[in-house]
N, CA, C and O atoms as a GROMACS GRO file, in nm:
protein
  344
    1UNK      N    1  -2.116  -2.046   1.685
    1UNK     CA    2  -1.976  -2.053   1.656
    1UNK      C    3  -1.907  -1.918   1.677
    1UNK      O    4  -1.789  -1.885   1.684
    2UNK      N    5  -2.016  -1.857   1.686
    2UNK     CA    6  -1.913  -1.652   1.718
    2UNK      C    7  -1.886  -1.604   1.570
    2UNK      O    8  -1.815  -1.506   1.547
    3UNK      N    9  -1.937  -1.670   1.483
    3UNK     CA   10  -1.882  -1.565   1.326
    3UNK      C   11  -1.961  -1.488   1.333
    3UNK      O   12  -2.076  -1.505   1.372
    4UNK      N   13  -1.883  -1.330   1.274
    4UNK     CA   14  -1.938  -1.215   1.266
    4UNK      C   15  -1.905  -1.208   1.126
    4UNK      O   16  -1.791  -1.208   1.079
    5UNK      N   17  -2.049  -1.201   1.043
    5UNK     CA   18  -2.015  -1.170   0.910
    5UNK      C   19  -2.045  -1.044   0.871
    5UNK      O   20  -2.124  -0.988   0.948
    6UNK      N   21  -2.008  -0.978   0.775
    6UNK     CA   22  -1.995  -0.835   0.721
    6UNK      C   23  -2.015  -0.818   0.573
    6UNK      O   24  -1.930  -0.748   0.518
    7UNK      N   25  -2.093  -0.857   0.513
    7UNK     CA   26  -2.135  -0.816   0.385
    7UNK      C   27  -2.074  -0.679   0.314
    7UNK      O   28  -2.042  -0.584   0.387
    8UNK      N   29  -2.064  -0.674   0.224
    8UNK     CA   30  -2.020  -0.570   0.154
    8UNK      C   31  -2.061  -0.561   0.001
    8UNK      O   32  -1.996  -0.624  -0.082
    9UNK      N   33  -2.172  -0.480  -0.036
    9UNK     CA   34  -2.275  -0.494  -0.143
    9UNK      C   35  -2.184  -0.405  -0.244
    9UNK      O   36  -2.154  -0.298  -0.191
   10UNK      N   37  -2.150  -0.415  -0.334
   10UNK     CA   38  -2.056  -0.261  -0.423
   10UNK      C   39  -2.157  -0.280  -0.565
   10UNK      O   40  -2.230  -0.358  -0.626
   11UNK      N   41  -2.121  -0.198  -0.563
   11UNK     CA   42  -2.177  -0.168  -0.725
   11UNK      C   43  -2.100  -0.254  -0.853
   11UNK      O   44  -1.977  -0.263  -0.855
   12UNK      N   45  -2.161  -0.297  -0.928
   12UNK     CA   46  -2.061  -0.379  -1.066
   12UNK      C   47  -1.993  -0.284  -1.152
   12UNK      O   48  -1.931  -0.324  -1.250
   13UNK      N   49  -2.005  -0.082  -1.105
   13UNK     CA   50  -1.955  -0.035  -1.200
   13UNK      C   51  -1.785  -0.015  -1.090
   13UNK      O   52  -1.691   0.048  -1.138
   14UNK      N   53  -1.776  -0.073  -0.964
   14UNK     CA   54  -1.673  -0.002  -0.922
   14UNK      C   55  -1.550  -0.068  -0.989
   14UNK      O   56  -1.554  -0.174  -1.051
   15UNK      N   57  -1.416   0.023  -0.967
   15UNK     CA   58  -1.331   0.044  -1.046
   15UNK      C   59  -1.221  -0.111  -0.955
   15UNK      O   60  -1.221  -0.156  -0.840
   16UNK      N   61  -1.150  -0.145  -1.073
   16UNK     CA   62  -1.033  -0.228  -0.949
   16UNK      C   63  -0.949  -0.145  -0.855
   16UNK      O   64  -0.897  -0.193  -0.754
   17UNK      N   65  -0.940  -0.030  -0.888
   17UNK     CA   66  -0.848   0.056  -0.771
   17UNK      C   67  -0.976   0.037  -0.684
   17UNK      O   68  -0.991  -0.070  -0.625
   18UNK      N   69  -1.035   0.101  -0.678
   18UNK     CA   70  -1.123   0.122  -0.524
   18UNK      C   71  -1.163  -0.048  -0.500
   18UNK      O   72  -1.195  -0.073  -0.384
   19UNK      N   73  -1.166  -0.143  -0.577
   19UNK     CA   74  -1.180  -0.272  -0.484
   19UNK      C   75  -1.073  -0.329  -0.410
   19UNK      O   76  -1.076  -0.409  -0.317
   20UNK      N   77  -0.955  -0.260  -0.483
   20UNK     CA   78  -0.815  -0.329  -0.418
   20UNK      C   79  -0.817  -0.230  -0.295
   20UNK      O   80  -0.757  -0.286  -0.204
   21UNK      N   81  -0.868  -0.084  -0.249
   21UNK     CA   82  -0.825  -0.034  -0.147
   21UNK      C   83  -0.937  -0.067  -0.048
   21UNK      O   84  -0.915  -0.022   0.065
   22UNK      N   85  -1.098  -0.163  -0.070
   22UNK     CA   86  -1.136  -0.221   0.014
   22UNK      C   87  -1.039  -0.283   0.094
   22UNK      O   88  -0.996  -0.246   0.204
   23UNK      N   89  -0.996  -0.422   0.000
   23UNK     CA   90  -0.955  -0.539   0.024
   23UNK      C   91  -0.850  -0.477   0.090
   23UNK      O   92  -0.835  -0.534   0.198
   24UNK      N   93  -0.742  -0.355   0.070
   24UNK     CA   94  -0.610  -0.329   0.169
   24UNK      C   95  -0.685  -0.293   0.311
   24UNK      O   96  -0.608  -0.302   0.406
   25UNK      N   97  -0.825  -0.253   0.347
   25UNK     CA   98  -0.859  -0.189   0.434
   25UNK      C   99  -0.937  -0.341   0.499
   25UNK      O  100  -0.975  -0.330   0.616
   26UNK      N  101  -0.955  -0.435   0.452
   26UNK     CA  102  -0.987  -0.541   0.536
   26UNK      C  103  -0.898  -0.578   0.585
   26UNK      O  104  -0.881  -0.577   0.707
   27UNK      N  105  -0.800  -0.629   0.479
   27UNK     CA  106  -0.650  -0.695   0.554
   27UNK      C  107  -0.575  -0.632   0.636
   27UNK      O  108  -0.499  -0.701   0.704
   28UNK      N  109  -0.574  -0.466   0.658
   28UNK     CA  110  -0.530  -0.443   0.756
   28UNK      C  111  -0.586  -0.425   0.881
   28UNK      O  112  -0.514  -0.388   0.974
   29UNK      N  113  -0.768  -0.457   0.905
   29UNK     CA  114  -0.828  -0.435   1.018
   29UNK      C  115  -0.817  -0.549   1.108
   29UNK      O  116  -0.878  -0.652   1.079
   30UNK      N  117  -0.746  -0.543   1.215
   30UNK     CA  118  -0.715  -0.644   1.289
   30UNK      C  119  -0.850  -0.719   1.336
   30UNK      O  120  -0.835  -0.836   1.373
   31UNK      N  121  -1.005  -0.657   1.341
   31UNK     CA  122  -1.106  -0.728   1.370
   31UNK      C  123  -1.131  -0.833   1.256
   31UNK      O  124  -1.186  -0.935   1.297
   32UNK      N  125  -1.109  -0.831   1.145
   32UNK     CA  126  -1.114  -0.939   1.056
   32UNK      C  127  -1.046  -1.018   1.022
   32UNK      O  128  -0.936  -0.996   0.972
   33UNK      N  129  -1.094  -1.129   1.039
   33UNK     CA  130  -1.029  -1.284   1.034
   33UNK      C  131  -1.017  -1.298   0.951
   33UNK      O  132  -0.896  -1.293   0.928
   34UNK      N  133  -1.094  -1.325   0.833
   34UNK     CA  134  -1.078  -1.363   0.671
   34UNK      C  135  -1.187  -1.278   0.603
   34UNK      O  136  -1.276  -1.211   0.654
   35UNK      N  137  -1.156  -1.300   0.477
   35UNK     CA  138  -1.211  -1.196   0.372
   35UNK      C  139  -1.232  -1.295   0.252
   35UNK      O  140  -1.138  -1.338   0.185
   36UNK      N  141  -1.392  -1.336   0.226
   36UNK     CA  142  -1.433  -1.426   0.096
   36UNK      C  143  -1.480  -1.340  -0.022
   36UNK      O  144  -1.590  -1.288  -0.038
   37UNK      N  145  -1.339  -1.338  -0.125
   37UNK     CA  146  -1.405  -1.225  -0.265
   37UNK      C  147  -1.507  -1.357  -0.312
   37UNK      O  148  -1.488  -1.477  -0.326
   38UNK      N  149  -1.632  -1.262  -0.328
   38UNK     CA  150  -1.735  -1.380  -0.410
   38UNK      C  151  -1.708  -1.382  -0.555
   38UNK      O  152  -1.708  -1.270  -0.604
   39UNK      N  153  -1.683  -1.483  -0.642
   39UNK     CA  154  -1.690  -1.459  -0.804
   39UNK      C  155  -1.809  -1.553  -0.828
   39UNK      O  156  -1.863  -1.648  -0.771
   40UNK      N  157  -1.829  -1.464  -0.969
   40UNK     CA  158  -1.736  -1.410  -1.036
   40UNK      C  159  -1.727  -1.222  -1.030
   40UNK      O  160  -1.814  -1.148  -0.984
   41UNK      N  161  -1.661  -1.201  -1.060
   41UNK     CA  162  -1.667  -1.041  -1.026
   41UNK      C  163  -1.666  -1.003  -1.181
   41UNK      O  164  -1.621  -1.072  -1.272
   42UNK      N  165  -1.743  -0.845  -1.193
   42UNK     CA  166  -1.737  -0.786  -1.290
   42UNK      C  167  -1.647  -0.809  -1.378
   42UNK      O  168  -1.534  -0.836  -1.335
   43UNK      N  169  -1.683  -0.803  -1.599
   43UNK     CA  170  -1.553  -0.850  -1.614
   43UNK      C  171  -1.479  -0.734  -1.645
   43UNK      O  172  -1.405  -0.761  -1.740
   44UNK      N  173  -1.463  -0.594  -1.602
   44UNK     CA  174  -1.344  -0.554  -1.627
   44UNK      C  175  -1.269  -0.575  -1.481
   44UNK      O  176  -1.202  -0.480  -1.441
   45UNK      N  177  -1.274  -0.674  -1.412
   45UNK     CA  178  -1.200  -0.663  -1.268
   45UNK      C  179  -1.102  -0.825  -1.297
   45UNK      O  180  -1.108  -0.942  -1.335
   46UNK      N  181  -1.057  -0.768  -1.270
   46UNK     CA  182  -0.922  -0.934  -1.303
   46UNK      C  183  -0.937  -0.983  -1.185
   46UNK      O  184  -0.904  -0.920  -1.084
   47UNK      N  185  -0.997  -1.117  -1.180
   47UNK     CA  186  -1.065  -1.150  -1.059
   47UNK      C  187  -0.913  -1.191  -0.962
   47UNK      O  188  -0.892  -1.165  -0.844
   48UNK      N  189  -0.823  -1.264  -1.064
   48UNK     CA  190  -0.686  -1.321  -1.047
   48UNK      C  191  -0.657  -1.213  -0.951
   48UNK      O  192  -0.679  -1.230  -0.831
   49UNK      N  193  -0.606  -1.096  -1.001
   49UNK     CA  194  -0.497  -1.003  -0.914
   49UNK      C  195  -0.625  -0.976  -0.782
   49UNK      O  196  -0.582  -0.947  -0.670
   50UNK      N  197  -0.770  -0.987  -0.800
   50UNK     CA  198  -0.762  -0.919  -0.657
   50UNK      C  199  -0.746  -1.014  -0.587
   50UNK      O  200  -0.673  -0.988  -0.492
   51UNK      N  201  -0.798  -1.159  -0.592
   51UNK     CA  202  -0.745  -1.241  -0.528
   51UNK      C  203  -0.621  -1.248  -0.488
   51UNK      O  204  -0.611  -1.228  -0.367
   52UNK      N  205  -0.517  -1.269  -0.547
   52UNK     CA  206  -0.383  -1.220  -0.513
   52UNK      C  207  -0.326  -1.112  -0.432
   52UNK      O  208  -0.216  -1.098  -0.379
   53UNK      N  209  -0.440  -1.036  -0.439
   53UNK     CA  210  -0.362  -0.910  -0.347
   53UNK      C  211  -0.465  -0.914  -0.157
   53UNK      O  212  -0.454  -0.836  -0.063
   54UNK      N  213  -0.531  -1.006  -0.168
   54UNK     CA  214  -0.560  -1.056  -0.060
   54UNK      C  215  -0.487  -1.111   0.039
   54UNK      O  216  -0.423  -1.196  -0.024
   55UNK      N  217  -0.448  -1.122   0.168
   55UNK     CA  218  -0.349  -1.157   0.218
   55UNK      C  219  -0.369  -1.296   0.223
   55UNK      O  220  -0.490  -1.319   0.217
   56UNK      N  221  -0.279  -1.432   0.236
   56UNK     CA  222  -0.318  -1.505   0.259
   56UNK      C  223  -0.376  -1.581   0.338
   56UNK      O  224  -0.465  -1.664   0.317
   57UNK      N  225  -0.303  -1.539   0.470
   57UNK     CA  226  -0.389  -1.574   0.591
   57UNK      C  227  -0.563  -1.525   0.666
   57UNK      O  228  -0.638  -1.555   0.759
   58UNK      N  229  -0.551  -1.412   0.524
   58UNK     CA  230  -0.730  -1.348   0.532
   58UNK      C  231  -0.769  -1.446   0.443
   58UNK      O  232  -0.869  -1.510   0.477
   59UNK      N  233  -0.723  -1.472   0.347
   59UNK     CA  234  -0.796  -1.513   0.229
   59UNK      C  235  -0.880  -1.660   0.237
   59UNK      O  236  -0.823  -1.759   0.284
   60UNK      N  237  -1.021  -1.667   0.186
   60UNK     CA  238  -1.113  -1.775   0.253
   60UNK      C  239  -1.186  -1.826   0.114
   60UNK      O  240  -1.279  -1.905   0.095
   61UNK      N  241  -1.112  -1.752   0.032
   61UNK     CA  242  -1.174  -1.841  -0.092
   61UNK      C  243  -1.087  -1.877  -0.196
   61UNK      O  244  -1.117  -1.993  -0.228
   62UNK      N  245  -0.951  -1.816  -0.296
   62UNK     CA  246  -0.910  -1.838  -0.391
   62UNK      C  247  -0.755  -1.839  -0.403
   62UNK      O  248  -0.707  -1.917  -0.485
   63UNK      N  249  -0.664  -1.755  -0.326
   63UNK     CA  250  -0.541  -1.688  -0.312
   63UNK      C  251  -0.477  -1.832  -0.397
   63UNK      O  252  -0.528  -1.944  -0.403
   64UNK      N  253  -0.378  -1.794  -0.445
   64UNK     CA  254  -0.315  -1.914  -0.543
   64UNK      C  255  -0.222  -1.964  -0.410
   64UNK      O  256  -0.262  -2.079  -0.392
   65UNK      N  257  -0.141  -1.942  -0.330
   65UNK     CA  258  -0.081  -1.970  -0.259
   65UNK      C  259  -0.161  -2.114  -0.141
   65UNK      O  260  -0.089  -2.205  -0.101
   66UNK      N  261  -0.318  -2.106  -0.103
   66UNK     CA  262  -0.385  -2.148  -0.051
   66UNK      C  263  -0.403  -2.259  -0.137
   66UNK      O  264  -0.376  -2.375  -0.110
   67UNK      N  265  -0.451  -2.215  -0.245
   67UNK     CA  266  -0.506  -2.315  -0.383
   67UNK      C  267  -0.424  -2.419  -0.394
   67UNK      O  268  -0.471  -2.530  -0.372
   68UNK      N  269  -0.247  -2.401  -0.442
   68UNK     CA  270  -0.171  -2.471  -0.400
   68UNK      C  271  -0.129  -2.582  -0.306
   68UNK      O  272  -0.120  -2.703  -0.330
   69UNK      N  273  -0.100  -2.500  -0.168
   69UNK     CA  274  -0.102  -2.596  -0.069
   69UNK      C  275  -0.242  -2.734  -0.058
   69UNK      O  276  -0.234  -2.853  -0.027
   70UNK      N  277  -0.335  -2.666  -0.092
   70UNK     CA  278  -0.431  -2.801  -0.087
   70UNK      C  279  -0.428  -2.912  -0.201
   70UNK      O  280  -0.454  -3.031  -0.179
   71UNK      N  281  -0.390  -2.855  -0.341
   71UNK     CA  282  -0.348  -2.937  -0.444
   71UNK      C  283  -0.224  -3.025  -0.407
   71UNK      O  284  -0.210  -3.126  -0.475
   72UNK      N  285  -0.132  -3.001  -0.309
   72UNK     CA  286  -0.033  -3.116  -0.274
   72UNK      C  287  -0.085  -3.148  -0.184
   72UNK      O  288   0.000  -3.202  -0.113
   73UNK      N  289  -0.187  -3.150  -0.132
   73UNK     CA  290  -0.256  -3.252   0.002
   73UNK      C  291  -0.260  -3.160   0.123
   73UNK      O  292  -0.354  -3.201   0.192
   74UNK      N  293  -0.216  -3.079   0.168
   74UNK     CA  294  -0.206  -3.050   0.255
   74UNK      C  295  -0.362  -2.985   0.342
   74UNK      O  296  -0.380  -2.866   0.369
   75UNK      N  297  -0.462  -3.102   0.372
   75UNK     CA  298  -0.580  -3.109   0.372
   75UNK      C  299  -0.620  -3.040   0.550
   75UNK      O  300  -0.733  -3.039   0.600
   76UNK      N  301  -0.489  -2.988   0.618
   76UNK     CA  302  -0.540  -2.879   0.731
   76UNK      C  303  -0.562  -2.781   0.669
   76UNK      O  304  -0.658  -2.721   0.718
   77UNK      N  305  -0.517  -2.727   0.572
   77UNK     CA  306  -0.511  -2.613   0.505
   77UNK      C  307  -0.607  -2.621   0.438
   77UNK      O  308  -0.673  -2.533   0.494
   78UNK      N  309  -0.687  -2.666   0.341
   78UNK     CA  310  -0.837  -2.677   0.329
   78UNK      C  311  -0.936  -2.683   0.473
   78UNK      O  312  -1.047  -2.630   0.477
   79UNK      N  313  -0.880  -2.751   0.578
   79UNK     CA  314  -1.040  -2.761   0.680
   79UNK      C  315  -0.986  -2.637   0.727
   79UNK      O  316  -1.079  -2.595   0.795
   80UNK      N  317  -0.883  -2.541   0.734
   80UNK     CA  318  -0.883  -2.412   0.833
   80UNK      C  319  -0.916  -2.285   0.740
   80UNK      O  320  -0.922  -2.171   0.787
   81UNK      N  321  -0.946  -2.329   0.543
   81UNK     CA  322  -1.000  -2.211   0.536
   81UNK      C  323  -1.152  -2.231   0.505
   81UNK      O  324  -1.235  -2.145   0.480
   82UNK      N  325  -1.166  -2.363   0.511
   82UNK     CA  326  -1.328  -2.349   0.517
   82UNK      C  327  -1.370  -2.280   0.626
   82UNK      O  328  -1.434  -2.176   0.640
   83UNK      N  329  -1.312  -2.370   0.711
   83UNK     CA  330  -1.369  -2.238   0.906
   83UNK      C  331  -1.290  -2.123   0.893
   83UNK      O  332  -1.279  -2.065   1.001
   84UNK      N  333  -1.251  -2.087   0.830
   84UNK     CA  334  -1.210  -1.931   0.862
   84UNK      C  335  -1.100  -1.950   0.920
   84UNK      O  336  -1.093  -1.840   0.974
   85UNK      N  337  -1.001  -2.007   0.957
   85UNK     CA  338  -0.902  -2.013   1.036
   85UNK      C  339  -0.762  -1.935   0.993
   85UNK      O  340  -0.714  -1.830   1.036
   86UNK      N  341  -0.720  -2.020   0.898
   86UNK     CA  342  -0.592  -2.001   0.825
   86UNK      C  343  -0.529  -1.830   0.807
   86UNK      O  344  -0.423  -1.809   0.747
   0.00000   0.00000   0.00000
């Protein structure tokens, strides 16, 4: 299928600033298509806002905006972020 996946192992002590300036440094690398935060994440990390601060059209697992659209049906929008599309 051509997916290039990229793991990214962090430590459970890192801080939400340095996870949010990952996540700004994925969303702005034009080689990456989407970006899956795995949860649950550490609990001092508000899993909510980093999700949120994910862009949506990266975002391949949670973004409320995504979450949404598939709760009113809109079931392309579920099959394009399972494949990575959206």
């Amino acid at each position: 299928m051509g997916i290039i996946s990229i793991r990214k192992t962090l430590p459970l002590t890192i801080s939400e600033t340095e996870l949010y300036k990952i996540v700004d440094e994925l969303n702005m690398d034009p080689t990456v298509d989407g970006i899956l935060v795995q949860l649950p994440l550490p609990p001092h990390i508000n899993s909510v806002k980093i999700t949120q601060h994910n862009f949506p059209g990266q975002d391949r697992s949670f973004h409320p905006l995504n979450v949404g659209r598939m709760l009113i049906g809109e079931t392309d929008v579920f099959m394009l972020v399972l494949l990575g599309i959206c």
